[in-house]
Residue, then its C-alpha position, 0 to 999 in steps of 0.5 A: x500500500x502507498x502513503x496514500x493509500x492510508x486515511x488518518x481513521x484515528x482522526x475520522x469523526x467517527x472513530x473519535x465518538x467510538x473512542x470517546x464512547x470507549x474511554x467513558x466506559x472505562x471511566x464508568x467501570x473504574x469509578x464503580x470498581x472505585x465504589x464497590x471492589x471486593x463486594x462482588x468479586x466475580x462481578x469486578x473481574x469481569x469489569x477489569x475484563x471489559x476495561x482490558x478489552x476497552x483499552x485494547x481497542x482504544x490502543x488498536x494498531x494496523x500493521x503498516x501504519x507506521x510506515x505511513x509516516x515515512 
């Protein structure tokens, strides 16, 4: 693929309201493990579960989008 080939998707608006979307999750499912860890142990699981999976697509990288750059 050429440089051209490569749109800026992380910049696209619709990946930045999926990106917004995601990260308010995370923060939703911190603050609850914040208020209640412990209580429901099987529960807190798996919100760490989804807040690794959260962060996973929030932190997503293409193979050869790092050669866009050069």
């Amino acid at each position: 693929m050429n440089k051209s080939d490569f749109i800026d998707w992380k910049q696209h608006p619709v990946t930045q309201v999926i990106f917004s979307q995601l990260q308010q999750r995370i923060n939703d499912l911190q603050s609850i493990l914040g208020q209640s860890a412990g209580m429901y142990p099987i529960q807190d699981s798996q919100y760490v579960g989804a807040i690794k999976a959260y962060l996973d697509m929030v932190q997503i990288e293409f193979e050869g989008e790092e050669d866009k750059n050069d």
